[in-house]
Each structure stands twice: as C-alpha cells, then as structure tokens.
N, C-alpha and C positions, 0 to 999 in steps of 0.2 A: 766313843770319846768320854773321859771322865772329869770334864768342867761342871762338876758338880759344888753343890754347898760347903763340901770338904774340902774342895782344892778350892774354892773362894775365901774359904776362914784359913785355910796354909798361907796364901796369896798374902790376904789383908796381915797377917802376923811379917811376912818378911817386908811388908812395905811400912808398916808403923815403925819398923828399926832403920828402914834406908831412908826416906822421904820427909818424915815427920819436919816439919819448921822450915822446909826445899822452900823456895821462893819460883815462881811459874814467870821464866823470860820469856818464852813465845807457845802458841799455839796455833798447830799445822792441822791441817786434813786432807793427808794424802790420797786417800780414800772414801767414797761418799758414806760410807760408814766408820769412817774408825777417827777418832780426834787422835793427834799426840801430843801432850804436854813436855814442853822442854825447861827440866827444871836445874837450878844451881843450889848446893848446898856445902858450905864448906869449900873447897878447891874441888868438887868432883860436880860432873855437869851428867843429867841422865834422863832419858827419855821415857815417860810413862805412857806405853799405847793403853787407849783404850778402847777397841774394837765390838761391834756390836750387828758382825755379820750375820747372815740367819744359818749357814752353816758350821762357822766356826767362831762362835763368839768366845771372847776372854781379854781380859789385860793382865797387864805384868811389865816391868821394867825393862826395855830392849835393848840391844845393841845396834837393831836394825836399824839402816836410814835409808826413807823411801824417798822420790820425787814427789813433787810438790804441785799443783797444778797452776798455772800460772795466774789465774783468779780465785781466788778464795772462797771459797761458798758462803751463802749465809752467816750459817750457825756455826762454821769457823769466827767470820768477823764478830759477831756477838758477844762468843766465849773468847777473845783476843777485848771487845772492851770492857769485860766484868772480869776476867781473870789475870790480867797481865799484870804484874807487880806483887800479885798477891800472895800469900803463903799458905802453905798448905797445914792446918790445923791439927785434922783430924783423918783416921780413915778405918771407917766402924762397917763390919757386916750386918744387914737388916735382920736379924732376927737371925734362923738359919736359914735364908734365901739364897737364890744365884744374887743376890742386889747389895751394892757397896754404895756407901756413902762416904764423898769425899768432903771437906770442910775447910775453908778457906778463909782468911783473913784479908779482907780488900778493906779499898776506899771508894767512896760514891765519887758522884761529879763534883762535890762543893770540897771534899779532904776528912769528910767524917769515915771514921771506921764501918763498916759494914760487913758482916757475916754472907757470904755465900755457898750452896752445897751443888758440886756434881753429883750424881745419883748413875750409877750404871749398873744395868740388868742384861744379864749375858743367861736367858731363859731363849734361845734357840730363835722361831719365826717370831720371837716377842721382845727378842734383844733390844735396849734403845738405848741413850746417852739424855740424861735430864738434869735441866740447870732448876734453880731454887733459890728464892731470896731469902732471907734472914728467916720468916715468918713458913718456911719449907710450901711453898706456893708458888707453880711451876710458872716462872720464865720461859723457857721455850724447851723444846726439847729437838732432837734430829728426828725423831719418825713422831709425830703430831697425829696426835689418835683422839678422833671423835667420835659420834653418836652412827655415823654411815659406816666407821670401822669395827667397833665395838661396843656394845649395849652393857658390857660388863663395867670395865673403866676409860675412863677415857683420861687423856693429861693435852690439856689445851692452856695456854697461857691463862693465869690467875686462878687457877684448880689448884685446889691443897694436894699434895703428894701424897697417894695413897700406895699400901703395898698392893700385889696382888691377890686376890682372895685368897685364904685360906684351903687347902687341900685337906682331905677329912682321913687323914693318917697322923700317925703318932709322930714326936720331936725325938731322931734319936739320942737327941743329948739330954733330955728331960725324966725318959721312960724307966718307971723305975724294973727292977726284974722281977713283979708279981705280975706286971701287965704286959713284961713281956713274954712271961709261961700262960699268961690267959688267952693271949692272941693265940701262942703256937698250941695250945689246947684245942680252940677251935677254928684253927685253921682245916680247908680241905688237903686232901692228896695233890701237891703240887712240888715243883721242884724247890729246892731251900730257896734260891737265890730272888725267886719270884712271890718269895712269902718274904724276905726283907724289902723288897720293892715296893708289894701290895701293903705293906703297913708301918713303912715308916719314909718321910721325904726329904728328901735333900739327897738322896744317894746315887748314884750314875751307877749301869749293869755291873762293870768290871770291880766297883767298889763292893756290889754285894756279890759278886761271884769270890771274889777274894776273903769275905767274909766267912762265907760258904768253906772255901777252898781251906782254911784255917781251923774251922769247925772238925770238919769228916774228913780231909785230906784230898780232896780231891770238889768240882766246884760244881757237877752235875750230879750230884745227888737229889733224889727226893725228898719229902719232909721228915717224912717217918722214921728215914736213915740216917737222921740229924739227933745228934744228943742234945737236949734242949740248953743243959747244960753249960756243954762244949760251943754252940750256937750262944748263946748269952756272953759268956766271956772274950769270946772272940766280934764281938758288936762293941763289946767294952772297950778291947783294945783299940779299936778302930777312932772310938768316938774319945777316947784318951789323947791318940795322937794329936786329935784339931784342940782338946778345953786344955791338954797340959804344953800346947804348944810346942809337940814335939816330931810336925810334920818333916817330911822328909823328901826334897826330889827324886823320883825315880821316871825313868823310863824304858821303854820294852821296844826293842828293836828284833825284825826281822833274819835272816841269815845271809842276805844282801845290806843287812844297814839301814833298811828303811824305817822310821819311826812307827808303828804300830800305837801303842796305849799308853799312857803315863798316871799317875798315880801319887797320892804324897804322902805312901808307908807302902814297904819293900812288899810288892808282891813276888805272890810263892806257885800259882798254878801254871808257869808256863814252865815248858819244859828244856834238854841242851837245845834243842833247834831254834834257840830262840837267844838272844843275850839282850839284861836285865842291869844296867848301870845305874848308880847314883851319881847326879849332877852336882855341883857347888851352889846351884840357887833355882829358884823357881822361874826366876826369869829367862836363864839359860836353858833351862827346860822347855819352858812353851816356846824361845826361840828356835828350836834347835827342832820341835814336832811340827810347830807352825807354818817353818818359814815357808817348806816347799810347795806344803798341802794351799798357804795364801797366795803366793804368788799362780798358783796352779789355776788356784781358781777367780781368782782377779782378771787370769789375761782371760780366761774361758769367757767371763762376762764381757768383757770390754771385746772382745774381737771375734763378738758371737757374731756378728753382721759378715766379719770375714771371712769365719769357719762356712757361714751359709752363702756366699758369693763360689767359694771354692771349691765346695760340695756340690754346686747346682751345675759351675765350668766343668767339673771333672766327671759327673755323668752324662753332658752332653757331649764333652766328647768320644768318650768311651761308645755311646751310642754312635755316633760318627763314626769313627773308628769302625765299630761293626759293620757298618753299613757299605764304607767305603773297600776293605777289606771282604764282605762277598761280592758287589761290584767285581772288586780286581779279578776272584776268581772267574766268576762269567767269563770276563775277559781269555781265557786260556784257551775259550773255542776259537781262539778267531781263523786258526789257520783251518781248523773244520771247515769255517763258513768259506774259506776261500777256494780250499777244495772243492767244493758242492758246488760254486760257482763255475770252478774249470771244467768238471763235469759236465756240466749242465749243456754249460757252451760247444765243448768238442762232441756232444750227442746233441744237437738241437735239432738234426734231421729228423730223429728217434722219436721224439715228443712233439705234442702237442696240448692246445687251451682245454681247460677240463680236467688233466690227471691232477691227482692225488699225492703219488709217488711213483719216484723213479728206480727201477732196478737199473745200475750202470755197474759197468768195469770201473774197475778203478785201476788203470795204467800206469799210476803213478809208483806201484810197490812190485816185488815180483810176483809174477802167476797171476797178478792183474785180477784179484777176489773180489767179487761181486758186493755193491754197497748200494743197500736202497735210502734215496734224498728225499725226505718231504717237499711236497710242493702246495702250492696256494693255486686252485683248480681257477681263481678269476682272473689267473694274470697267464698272460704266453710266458713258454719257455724260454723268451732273452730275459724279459721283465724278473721271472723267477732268479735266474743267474744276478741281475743286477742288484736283485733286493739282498741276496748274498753276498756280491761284490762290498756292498753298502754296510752291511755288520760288521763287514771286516773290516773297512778302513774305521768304521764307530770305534770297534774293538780294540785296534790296536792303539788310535788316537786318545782313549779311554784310558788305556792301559800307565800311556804316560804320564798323562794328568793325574789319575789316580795316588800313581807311585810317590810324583810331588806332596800332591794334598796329604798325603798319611805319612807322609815325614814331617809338615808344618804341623799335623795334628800332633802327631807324637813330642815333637819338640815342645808345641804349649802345656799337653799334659806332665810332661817332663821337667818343664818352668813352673805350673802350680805343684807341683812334689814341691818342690823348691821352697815354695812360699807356706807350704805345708809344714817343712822342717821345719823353717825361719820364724812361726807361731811358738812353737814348744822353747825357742832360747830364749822367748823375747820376758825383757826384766820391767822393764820401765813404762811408762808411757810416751819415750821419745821414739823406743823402740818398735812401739805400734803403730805411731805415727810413720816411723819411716816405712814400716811396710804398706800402710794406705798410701805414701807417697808415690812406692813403688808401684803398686798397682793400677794407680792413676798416668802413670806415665806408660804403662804398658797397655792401656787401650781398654781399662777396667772401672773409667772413673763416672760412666753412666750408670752400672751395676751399685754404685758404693751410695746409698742418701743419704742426700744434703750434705755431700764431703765437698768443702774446695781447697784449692792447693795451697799451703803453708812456707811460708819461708824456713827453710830447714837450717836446723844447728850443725856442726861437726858433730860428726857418728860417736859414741864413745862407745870402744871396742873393749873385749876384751883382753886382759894382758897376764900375762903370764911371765915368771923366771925361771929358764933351766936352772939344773943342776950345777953347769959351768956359767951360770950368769947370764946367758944372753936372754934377750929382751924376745917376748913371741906373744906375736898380738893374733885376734882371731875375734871374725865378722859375726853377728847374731844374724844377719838378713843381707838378703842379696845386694842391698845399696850399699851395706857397709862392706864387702864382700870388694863391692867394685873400686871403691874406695881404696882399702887396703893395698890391694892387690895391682891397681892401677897409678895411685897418684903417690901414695904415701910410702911404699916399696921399695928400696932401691935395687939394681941390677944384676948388684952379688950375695943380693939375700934370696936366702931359700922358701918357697910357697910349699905347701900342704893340702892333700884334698882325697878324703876315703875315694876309693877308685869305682866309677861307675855307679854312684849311689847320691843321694842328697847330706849337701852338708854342708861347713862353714870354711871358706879360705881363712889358711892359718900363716902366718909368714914368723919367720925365725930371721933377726935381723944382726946379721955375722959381722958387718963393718969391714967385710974382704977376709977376715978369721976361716978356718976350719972346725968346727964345732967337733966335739966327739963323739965315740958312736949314740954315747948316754944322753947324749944333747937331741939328739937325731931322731931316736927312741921315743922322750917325753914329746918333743915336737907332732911326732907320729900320732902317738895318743891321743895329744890335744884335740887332734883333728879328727879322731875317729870316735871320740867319746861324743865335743859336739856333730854328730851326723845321725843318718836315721839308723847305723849299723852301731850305734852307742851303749845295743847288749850283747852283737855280737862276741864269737872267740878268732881267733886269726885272723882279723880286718884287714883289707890291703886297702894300704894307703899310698898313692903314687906322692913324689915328693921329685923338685927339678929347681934349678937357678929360676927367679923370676925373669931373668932376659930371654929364658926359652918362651914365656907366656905369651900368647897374642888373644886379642879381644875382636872378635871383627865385627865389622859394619853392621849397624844396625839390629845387633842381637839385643838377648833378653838378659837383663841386667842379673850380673852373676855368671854370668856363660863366659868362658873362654876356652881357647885349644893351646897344645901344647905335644909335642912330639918328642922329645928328648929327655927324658926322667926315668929316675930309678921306683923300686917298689917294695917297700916296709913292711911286714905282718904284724900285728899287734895286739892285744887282747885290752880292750877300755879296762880301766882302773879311775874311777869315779875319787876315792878317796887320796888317788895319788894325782889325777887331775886338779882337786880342788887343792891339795896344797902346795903348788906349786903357782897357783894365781896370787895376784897383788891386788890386794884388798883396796 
C-alpha cells in the first residue's frame, strides 16, 4: 500500500482547493474507527472520511455512504459539539509525516470565536483521530494513549500535541544531492530500493521501487547497478511532483480488475498483464482501492463471532458425518449376521457349548460351500444364533435411522454453506444483524454471546435494472431470500438461483410481460455472480415462474423446492453486473 507522506501532501493539495472555508453540518461515525465530516460549500455538499484503521488507514473526499449506528459513540458526540457549524480554515501536512492537520473556525458555549484543530495520523497500528483546542492541547482523541500503552508518547486530554519522534533518516525534500552521493557512497551491497528506504522517510515500497524503476529501468536492481546519477534525478522528479504540486492519481489494476497499488505520479514498472489508469481525483481513487478491501474487512471484524460459530458447526458436523457414515457401512453385514443365525439354527443338533467355530453348509447357494461362523464358546448354540438374530434386527433398524440422521446432517451443513455465502454479500450492519437474526431463529442463539433478538427493519435488497427496464431485486442472506421470494414476489414473475450450489434468490419482476432473451441472460448473471460459483465459467442457473416455488414446513430459512424450470449457462461478469445495479 502507498499511503505514504507523498500521497498525504497529494491528498492535502486536492483538499486545500476543494474544502477550504466548507462549513462541517454533521458529524457521523460509521465505524469505530473512521469519523466522516459532512461538509457544504457553495451549492456542492461532500463528505470527508477520515479513517484511522490499523490496516487501511487514510482520508480523502468520498462518494461512499455508510450506515450509521443508531447511537453515536462518544467521540462522535464531542466532535458533533466542537465542530458542528464550524469551518474549515486550514488543512496543512505536519512536516513530511503520514499527520494532517485540519483547522477550524468555531464558537465556544458563550458565541465567542474559537480556533480548533483535527489532527489525523494514518501511521498503520498508530493511526488515530485528535481533536486540539486553540492552544494545540489535546481534547480528546479516539484511541487515548497513555503511560500502560506507550513510554514513548502518550495524548491524554490537556497534553500538548506532540509529532511523533523523529526517525534518523534524511527529508527527501530537504536532501541536498552532496548528501545524497555521501549516503550512496557509503552505502553497503543492497538492492536500490532498500537504500531509498534505509535513508530517507516518508516513502511507501512501491514509491521507492518506482524510483528505482526510473533510475535503471527496471526496480530490482542492486546498488551498485544504479547510476547514482540517474538515481538522484529520478528522487528529484518524485519529490518535484509533491513541492511543485503536480501529483497525479493513478492506479494499478490487476488483469481481473482488481485494485492492486496506487500511487500519485504515473508508475512505469508494471508490465501488459497489468493495466495502469489515471483517475480524475484522489478521492476517486482511494474510493475506488478502498471500497472493497473496507468493507472486506469491516464485516471480517464484526462477524468474526459468526465466521467462529460456523466453523466450529461445520466441523462437527463433518465429524458426524463420518461417524454416522461408517456406522451406515457396518450396517451392510446385517444379512451376514442373519445368515449365521439360519445356520446356526438348522445345524444345532451339530453343535454344542464350548466351540469356537462352526464349519456348516451353507444351503442357501448352489453346491451348498462350506462357511465357517464364529461363535462365543460361553453361550450354547441357540443363545449363539440369537445374539446373531439380534445384530441383524440392530443392523437393519440402524440402517434406517442412520439414513435419516445423515440427511438432517447433510441438510444443516448445506444451511451453514448458506450462511457462509450470505457473510461475503453482507454490506451493511443491518445486514449482519439480519443474519444473527437468522441464526437465532434456527436454533443457534445459545452459541452467539450476549445476542438477543432485535426488532427487525424491512430487508433492503438488492436491485437491479435490465437492459429492457425490468426491475430485479436479489437477497444478500437467507432472511432476505425468504422475503423476496415469499412475500414480495408476485406469481408471474420469474425467480433465479445458480443450480445446486449456494446463493442469493434473484426475482425478475415482468408485471405478466415476457422479458427477452437479454433480459433473461443479465437476470442469470445476477444470480450466479452473487453465489459461491461467482468465478466460475458456464454456471447453470435454474430459473421458473415463482407460482412453481414452494417453501415447506418448517424448513431452514432460504430453502425452497421447485420442479418445473428451465436452465441458463452463464459466465459472471462482475463489471457488467455492477452496472446494471441502481445505486
């Protein structure tokens, strides 16, 4: 990741020209870490997150809007009564740090002016958000660091605002180039990009590899293979981009489209397998890197309790499963054992208490081939035959129980898949809630602590418009699933559901219409991108009238049958999925 001091002084440059004299109407904290300021300037309204997660910290101007939690924490309400009305002054980098300082024009309690400063530090497990009164002496902050946390610094309400120590590396925007042929002089044998690391800070890997890569052509070079040079002038252009203000969004996507690295001047070491775009703003940027990797790991945190409920269900029953399953096989002797008993019985003149084994005919097949029967020397020859009689009727009464029991197994391990997929769509915090909901209704709410049951909202699904207009909504989690599919449906609209595999009921609502083949198609899609087959290629997706659907008794929420439908192959399309949703 390159949220380094470069992309902090790019950041601070596009916010001085968008923000500057913005007035702060409200203040949200969707997240136990991240504030957002909702500011108005002019006719244009814009949200400034600022985020101070320990894996993904940064801010910048969003488009995003998150849910909100319905009590405000603390140092939300706080910074809601020191900053509400006030404007935004200033907004200066500390030095070359990951640390911005924001500046603000408020009023006290009596209407006198008063100065106050946000401070955010996006320095990884040291990220924080700090409020400051006129006199830069901490107010409060969201992570409160004292003497049991840190010996180094600490920021406890009425503590002047210190930076963080100093690092005993050079300023790259200071250094002149005598000191920086002294270093590379005596530098050891190491690779270039880890000799711009070891001696100058504020820089992230990818900005010195770039550096590097500018130098020699290429970014894993040594030092020695580095013109010092060529190395010197290419640190200059880098450090030109942030003093002459002429950063640049870019970012580096995969050959699926996935966000890789971003950067704020055009990198050159990646290769075609790789595509390299420039965005219109920085804030479209880290929206556009952030969103998935945040939400990715937002729900991982919040519904770690559920991922560990799920995991612990799913290998007992798996263990089950096994267990139940060699059981069954046992079971296949039984007609052995009933045989041994007929035996036993039509030769009991033959035997007597004491043997061991029996050599008999076996009458039962032709030419009647000789089968020797264990026996139990303490019991007589009827007793033997009865204890055989007796595994058989075990066995076979076994047999059927069993069969039961590993179909209700299989069916729950088959309902936590379910709830396994319905983790990976979930957006929101309504959406988690409703899967704790679900889980509690299905006989899981002794497993979940200190959870109890919530008065639940209508689901908000999501929705989609084909290509010929029609309206096609599709469930993140099994309650919404049931919903859809059961209440909200009507008769002659069409349902969707990848075939045989976990996933989201999708419904295509015709209003009695015949949709075309290209309606039928994207509908397909929808459904097989959100499911667990969302990389697969030729997904079959079964698709029927909802009036074919039936829900029976007492199932597990999400489950329905269905006997009359056709069947679509498809290959997900992520980018043509997502634009055909209604924002």
């Amino acid at each position: 990741m390159a949220f380094d001091a470069g992309m902090v002084g790019a950041i601070v440059n596009e916010l001085n020209e968008r923000i500057l004299g913005a007035r702060v109407e409200k203040v949200t904290q969707p997240e136990k870490d991240e504030i957002v300021l909702l500011l108005h300037l002019g006719r244009e309204n814009m949200r400034l997150s600022l985020s101070s997660g320990t894996n993904n910290p940064h801010f910048n101007i969003t488009s995003a809007v998150k849910e909100n939690p319905m009590t405000p924490p603390m140092f939300c309400m706080l910074l809601r009564k020191h900053l509400t009305g006030s404007r935004i002054s200033s907004v200066t980098q500390l030095g070359f740090e990951r640390a911005v300082e924001f500046g603000f024009d408020c009023y006290d309690e009596l209407g006198f002016e008063a100065k106050k400063y946000l401070v955010t530090e996006t320095m990884g497990k040291y990220s924080n958000i700090i409020l400051l009164n006129a006199e830069k002496k901490v107010i409060s902050a969201l992570k409160i660091i004292d003497l049991a946390t840190s010996n180094v610094r600490q920021i406890l309400p009425g503590f002047p605002y210190e930076l963080p120590p100093e690092q005993k590396k050079m300023s790259p925007l200071t250094v002149s180039e005598a000191e920086f042929r002294a270093a590379f002089e005596q530098s050891e044998n190491m690779p270039a990009d880890k000799f711009i690391l070891a001696n100058f800070y504020g820089f992230a890997a990818i900005t010195a590899r770039e550096i590097v890569c500018r130098a020699a052509g290429r970014s894993d070079v040594p030092i020695y293979d580095c013109d010092v040079w060529r190395l010197w002038q290419s640190l200059s252009y880098v450090v030109g981009c942030i003093t002459e203000k002429k950063c640049e969004p870019w970012l580096v996507s995969d050959a699926s489209g996935k966000p890789l690295e971003y950067l704020f001047f055009e990198p050159i070491e990646y290769g075609s397998d790789f595509t390299v775009k420039r965005l219109d703003s920085f804030g479209e940027l880290l929206d556009e890197y952030f969103s998935l990797r945040d939400r990715a790991e937002r729900i991982r945190q919040r519904t770690a309790d559920i991922f560990r409920l799920l995991t612990n269900a799913e290998t007992r029953l798996l263990k089950k499963l096994s267990l139940q399953r060699q059981d069954l096989e046992s079971c296949a002797d039984k007609e052995r054992y009933k045989l041994w008993g007929d035996l036993i019985t039509g030769n009991i003149y033959r035997l007597s208490r004491g043997m061991e084994t029996a050599a008999l005919e076996n009458y039962y097949e032709d030419d009647c081939p000789g089968i020797e029967i264990p026996l139990d020397k303490r019991l007589t020859p009827q007793q033997n035959a009865q204890k055989y009689y007796k595994k058989y009727a075990k066995s076979k009464t076994a047999e059927v129980e069993l069969a039961k029991q590993i179909k209700l197994a299989e069916a729950e391990l088959e309902y936590i898949y379910t709830v396994f997929d319905s983790l990976t769509r979930a957006e929101s915090e309504s959406d988690i809630l409703e899967i704790r909901e679900e889980l509690h209704g299905s006989g899981y709410a002794s497993r979940m602590k200190n959870y109890s049951p919530k008065k639940m909202s209508q689901p908000k699904l999501m929705e989609f418009k084909s290509s010929g207009g029609y309206r096609i909504l599709c469930g993140k989690n099994n309650h919404q699933n049931d919903y859809l599919t059961t209440r909200l449906a009507a008769k002659q609209d069409y349902w969707f559901h990848v075939k045989n595999q976990p996933g989201s009921h999708c419904v295509m609502f015709t209003e009695g219409e015949e949709p075309s083949e290209r309606d039928f198609t994207e509908a397909a899609m929808i459904a097989a991108h959100y499911s667990k087959a969302s990389e697969g290629v030729n997904v079959a997706v079964d698709y029927t009238l909802i009036r074919n659907i039936r829900k029976p008794n007492a199932s597990k929420p999400g489950f329905v049958t269905y006997n009359t439908n056709y069947t679509a192959y498809v290959t997900p399309d992520a980018k043509v999925v997502q634009s055909l949703r209604v924002k």
